[in-house]
C-alpha positions in Angstrom: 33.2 91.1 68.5 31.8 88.5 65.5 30.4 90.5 62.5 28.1 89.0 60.2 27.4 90.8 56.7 24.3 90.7 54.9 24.8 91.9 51.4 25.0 90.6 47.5 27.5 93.8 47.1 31.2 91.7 46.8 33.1 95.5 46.6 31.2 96.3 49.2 31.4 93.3 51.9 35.3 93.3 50.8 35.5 96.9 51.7 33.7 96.2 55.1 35.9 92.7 55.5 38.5 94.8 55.5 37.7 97.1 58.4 36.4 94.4 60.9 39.8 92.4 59.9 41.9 95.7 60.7 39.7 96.1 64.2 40.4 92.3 64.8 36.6 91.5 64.2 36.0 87.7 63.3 33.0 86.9 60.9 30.5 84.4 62.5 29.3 81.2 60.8 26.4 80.8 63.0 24.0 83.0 63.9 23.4 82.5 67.7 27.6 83.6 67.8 26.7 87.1 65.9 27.7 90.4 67.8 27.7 92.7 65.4 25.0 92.8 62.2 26.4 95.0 59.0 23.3 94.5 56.7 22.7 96.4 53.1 19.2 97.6 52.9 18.7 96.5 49.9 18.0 93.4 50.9 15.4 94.0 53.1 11.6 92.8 52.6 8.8 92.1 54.8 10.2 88.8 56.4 14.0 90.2 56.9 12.4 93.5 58.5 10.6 91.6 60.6 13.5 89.1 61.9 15.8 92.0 62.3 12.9 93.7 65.0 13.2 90.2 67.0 17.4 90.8 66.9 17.3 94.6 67.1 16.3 94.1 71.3 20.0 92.2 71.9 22.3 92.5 69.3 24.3 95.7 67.3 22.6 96.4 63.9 23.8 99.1 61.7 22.3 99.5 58.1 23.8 100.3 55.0 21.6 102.8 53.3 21.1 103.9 49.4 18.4 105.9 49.4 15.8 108.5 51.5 13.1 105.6 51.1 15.3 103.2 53.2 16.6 105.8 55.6 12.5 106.0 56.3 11.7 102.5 56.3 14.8 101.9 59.0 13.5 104.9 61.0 10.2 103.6 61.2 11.0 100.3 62.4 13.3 101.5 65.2 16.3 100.7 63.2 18.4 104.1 64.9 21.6 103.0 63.5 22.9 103.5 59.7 25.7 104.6 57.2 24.8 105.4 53.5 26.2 103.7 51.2 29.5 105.6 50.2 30.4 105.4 53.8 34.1 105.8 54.6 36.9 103.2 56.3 37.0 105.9 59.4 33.4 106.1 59.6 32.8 102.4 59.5 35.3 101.5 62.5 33.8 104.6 64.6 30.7 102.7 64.7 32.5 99.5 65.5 34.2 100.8 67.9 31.1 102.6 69.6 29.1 99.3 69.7 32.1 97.5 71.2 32.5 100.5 73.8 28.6 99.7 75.2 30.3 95.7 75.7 32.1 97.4 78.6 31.5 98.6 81.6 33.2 100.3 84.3 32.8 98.6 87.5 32.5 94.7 87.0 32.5 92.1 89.8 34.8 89.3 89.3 34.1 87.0 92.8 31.4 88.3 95.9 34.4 90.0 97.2 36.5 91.2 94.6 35.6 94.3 91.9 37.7 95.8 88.7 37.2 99.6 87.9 38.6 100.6 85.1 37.8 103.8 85.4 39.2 104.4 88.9 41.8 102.6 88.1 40.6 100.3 91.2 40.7 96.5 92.2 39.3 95.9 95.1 39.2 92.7 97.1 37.2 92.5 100.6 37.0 96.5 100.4 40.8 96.5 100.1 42.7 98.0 97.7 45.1 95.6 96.1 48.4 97.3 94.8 48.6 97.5 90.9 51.3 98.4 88.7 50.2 100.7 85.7 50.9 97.8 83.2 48.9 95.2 85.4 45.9 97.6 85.5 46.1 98.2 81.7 46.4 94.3 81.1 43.3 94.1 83.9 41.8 96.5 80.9 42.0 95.0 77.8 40.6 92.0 79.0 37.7 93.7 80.4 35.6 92.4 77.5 33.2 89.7 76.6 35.7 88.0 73.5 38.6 86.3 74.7 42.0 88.7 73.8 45.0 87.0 72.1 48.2 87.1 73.7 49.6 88.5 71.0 47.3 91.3 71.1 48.4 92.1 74.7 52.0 92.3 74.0 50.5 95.0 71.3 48.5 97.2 73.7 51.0 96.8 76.3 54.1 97.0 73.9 55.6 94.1 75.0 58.5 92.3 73.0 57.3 88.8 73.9 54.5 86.9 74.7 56.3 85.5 78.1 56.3 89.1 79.0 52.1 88.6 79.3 52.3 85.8 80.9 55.0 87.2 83.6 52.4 90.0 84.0 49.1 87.7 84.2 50.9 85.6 86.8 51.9 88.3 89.1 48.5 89.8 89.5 47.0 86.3 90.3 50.2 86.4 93.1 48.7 89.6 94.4 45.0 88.8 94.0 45.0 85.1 95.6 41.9 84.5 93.6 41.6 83.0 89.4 40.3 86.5 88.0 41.9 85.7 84.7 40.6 83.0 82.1 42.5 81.5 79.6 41.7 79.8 76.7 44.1 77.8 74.6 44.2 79.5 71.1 41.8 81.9 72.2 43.5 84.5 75.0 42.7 85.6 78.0 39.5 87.5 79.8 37.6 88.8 83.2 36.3 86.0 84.9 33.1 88.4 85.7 30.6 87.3 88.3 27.3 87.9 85.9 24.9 89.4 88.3 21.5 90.7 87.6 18.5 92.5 89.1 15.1 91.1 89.4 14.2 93.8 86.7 16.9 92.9 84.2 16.2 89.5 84.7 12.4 89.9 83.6 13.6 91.8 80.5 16.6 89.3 79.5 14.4 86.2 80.0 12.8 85.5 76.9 16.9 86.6 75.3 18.3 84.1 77.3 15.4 81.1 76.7 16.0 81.7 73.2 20.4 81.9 73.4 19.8 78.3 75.6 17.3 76.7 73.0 19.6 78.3 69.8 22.7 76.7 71.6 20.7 72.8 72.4 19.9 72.8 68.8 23.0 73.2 67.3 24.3 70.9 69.2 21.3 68.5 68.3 21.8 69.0 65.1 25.3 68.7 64.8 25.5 65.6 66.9 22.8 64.2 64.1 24.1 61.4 61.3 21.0 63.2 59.1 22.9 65.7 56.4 21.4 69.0 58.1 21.7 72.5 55.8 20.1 76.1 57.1 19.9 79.3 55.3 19.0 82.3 56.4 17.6 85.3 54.3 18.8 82.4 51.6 22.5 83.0 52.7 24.2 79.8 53.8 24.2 79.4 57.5 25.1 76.3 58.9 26.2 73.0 57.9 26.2 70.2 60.4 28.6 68.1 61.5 28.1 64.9 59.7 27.8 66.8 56.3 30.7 68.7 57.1 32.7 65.2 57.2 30.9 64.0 54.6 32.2 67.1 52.6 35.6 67.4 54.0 37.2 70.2 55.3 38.6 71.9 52.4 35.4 72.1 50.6 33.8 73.7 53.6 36.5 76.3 53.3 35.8 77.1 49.7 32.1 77.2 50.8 32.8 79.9 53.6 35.5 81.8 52.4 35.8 82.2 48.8 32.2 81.8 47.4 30.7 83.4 50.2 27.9 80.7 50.7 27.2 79.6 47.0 26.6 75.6 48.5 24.7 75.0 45.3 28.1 74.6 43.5 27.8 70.7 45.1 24.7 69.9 43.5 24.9 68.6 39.6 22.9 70.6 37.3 23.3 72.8 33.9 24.7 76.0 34.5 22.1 77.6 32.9 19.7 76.3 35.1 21.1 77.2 38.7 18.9 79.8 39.4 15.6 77.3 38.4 17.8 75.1 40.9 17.7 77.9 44.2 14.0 78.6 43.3 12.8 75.0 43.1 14.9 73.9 46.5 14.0 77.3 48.0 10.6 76.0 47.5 9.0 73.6 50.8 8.2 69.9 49.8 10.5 67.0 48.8 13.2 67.2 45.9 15.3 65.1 44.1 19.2 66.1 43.8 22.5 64.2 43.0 25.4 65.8 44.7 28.9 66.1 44.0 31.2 64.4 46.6 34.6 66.0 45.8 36.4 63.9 48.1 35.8 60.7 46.3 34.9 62.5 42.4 31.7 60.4 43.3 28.0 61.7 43.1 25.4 60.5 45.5 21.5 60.8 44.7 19.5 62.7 48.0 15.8 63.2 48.6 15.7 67.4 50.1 13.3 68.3 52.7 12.4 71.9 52.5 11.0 73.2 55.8 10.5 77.5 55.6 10.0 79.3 58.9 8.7 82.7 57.8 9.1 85.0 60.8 13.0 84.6 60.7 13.1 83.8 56.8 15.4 80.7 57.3 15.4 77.3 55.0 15.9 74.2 56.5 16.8 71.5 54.3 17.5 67.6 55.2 19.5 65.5 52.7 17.8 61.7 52.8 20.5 59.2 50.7 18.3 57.1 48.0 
């Protein structure tokens, strides 16, 4: 499950880093990958509240509270599910774990003639039971999940010695099954190869989710495919850098971007540090500005006209980076 923490607290997204890292939770750089929201009330306001109603139909949002006034405002716009702010490390992961528990389900069909319960302890293939060890049925289980499961996290829940030892396992239930239930992934693990079935109901419902997962997922891939230097924030958090500026960057400063300052791309851009916050607003701010940006790669600074584009329903900056 990919988490995605929306807070200027540091003690406390290091606090909740800490739990999804312990749960094996991965943050998500880009929003269309988010599973799981983890967002501090505090910095809610009229155009957050309103993107988070649009997300609150088909992903997991839980709200950090601080005060009566924002337990009201989440109750009143359906947000069920929050923690005050001197939540605990135990309470944290029992809501992580109960929003990864509604991933699962049951009874899941994996080809037109073959179903995995995992509550019957069942795997049935042309209305036949197939003959499962213990260990191959709890294998069967842990992968019963949407995220792919390392190998090394098998050997874990299965308490294994060696990776080999889940592979040995994997390869004799494929034996006994005739059929490629199991996916792997390099690097990634192994999952269900579920047969995604829906009814004509569900598939009303889920239209409009799945129209907007399928546009969200040919846009990134237009705009990382484009030579134009693309940067999105949203709720002015940094969200995505595309492709060509991420070369232009080079890797490691894309690392110090994402993982040590926490989004703070305005580091790049030459200024007086007394006038970084003048900076934010005036780029925050649509219309066309003048920057000179710092290429650590080459010690080098390169002038850019900034396109500020603002889309107010899902409070989310676009800006395009023009070289003079």
């Amino acid at each position: 499950m990919n988490y995605k923490i929306v807070s200027d607290d540091s003690e406390l997204i290091s606090k909740a880093s800490n739990i999804f890292t312990s749960l094996n939770m991965k943050e998500s750089i880009h929003i269309q990958e988010v599973d799981f929201w983890l967002i501090d009330a505090n910095n809610l306001n009229k155009n957050s509240i309103l993107s988070y109603k649009n997300k609150n139909e088909y992903s997991k949002l839980l709200f950090i509270v601080h005060s009566d006034e924002q337990i009201k405002t989440c109750l009143e716009n359906n947000f069920l599910f929050y923690v005050t702010s001197s939540f605990t490390n135990l309470e944290l992961s029992y809501w992580c774990k109960y929003f990864q528990s509604l991933e699962k389900t049951y009874s899941v069909k994996l080809e037109d003639n073959i179903v995995f319960n995992s509550n019957k302890k069942q795997l049935i293939k042309d209305d036949i039971d197939i003959d499962l060890t213990l260990q191959e049925f709890a294998l069967l289980n842990a992968i019963n999940n949407d995220d792919f499961i390392k190998t090394e996290n098998l050997m874990t829940i299965l308490e294994l010695s060696t990776t080999s030892s889940v592979r040995t396992i994997i390869n004799r239930i494929r034996k006994k099954v005739s059929n490629d239930i199991i996916v792997h992934k390099r690097h990634y693990g192994y999952k269900l190869n579920k047969l995604e079935i829906q009814n004509k109901n569900d598939e009303q419902n889920n239209s409009h989710i799945k129209e907007l997962e399928e546009q969200n997922s040919l846009m990134q891939e237009i705009v990382d495919s484009s030579p134009i230097f693309i940067v999105t924030f949203v709720h002015k958090k940094l969200y995505c850098i595309n492709k060509s500026f991420r070369e232009f960057l080079g890797v490691e400063i894309i690392k110090e971007l994402w993982d040590e300052t926490k989004g703070d791309f305005f580091q790049l851009i030459k200024h007086n540090i007394n006038e970084k916050e003048l900076l934010k607003k005036e780029l925050f701010s649509t219309g066309v500005h003048k920057v000179e940006l710092l290429n650590f790669k080459s010690d080098e600074t390169t002038i850019f006209n900034i396109k500020t584009y603002y889309f107010e329903n899902l409070d989310k900056h676009l800006l395009i980076f023009e070289k003079i």
